[in-house]
Structures are given as C-alpha cells and as structure tokens.
C-alpha beads as a LAMMPS data file, in Angstrom:
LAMMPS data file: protein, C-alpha beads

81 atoms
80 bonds

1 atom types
1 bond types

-500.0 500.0 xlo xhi
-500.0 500.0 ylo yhi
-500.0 500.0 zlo zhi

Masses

1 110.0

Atoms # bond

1 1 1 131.579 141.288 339.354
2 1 1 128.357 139.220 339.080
3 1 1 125.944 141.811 337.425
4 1 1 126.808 144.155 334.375
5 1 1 126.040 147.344 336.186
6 1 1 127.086 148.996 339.204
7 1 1 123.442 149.522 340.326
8 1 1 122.528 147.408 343.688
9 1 1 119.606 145.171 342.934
10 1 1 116.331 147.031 343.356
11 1 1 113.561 146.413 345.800
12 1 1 110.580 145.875 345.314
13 1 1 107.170 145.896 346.918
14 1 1 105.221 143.152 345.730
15 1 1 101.763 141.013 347.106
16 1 1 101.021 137.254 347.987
17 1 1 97.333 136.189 348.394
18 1 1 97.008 132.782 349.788
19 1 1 93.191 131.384 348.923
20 1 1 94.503 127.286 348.010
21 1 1 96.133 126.543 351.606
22 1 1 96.064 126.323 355.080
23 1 1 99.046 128.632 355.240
24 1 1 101.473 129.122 352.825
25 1 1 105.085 130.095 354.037
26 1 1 107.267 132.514 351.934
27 1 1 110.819 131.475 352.126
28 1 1 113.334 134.199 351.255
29 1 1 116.853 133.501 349.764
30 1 1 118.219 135.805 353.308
31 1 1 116.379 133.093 355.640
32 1 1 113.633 135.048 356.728
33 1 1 109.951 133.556 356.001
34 1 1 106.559 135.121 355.834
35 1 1 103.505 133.272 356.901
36 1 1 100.287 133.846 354.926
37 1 1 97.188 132.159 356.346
38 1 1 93.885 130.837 353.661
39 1 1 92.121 134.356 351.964
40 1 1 94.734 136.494 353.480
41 1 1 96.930 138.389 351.844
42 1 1 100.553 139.632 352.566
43 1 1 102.286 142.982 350.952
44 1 1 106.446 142.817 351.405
45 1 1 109.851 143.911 350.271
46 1 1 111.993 141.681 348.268
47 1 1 115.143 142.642 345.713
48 1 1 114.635 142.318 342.244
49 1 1 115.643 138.653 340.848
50 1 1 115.507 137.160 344.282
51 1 1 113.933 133.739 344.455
52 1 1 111.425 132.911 346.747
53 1 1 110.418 129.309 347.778
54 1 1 106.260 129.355 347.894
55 1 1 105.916 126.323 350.951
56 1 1 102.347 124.913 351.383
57 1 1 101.748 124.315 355.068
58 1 1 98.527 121.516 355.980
59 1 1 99.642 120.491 359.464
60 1 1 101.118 123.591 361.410
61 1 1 102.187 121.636 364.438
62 1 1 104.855 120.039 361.370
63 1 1 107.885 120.748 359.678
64 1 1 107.120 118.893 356.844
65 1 1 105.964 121.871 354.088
66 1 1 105.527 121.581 350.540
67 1 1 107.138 122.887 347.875
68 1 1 104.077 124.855 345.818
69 1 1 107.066 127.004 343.303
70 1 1 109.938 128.294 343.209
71 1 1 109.007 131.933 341.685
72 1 1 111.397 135.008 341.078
73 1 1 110.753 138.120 342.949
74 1 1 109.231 139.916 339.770
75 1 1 106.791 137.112 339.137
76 1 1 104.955 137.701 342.436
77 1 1 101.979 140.878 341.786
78 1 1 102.933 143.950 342.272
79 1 1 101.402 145.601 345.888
80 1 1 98.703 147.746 345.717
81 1 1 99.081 151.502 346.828

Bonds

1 1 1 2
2 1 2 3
3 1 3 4
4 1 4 5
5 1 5 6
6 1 6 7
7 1 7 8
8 1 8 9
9 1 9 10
10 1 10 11
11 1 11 12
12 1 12 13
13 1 13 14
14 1 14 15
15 1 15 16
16 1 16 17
17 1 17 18
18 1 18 19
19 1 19 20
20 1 20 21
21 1 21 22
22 1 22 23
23 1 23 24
24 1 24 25
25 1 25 26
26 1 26 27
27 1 27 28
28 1 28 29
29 1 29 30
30 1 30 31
31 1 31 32
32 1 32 33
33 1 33 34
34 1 34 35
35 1 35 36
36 1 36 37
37 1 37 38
38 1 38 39
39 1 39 40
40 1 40 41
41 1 41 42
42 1 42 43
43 1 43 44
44 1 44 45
45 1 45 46
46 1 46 47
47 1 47 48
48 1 48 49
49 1 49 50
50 1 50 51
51 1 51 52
52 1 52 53
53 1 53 54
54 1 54 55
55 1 55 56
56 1 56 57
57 1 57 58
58 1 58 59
59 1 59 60
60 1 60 61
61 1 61 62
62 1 62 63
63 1 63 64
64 1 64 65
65 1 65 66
66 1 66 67
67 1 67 68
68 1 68 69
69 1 69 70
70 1 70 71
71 1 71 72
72 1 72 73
73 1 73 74
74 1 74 75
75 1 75 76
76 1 76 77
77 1 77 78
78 1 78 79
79 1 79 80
80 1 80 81
C-alpha cells in the first residue's frame, strides 16, 4: 500500500494565471493538458500531491515547450468561489 491511510487522494480545485507567456500549457501526471493563454486565467481539478509540469509555449505552431516548474498540486492557488 503506497499511502498510510485508506483515504483516496483528495481533489482539489485550484487556479493558474498566466501573465509571463504566450501560453503556458499545464501538463497533468494522467496526460491531459490545459492551455492558458497571456492574462488569462484557468480554474481546474487536480488530486492532492499530483505533480503538474508548468510548459512555457512561444511558438504555438511548435512542439518544442519549456519547462517553467515542476509544482505539486497544493502549491498552485487555491480557486476562487
């Protein structure tokens, strides 16, 4: 057993604002990705202690992305209601 409960991890509803890039992509540890264009902001669901991969994106006609941070699920802010 990996965790020291029997809880399931917990989600969470947390809040990017992109205002340094382009777009910034979100890349989830499940594959999915969330695209956040310059002064917008994004609100989404994410478990607690996932890691998500913060990708700065300059050219969107390119796969080549930048890794901005790596930052755990309850580093991001949390979404307001």
């Amino acid at each position: 057993m990996n965790s020291p409960t029997n809880h399931p991890p917990k989600k969470l509803r947390k809040q990017y604002t992109n205002s340094a890039y382009p777009m910034v992509v979100l890349k989830f540890e499940d594959g999915h990705e969330i695209k956040i264009y310059q002064n917008t902001g994004k609100v989404f669901d994410v478990w607690s202690g996932e890691t998500i991969k913060v990708m700065a994106v300059y050219d969107p006609t390119s796969k080549e992305w930048e890794l901005v941070e790596s930052k755990k699920s309850d580093a991001f802010d949390d979404a307001s209601a």
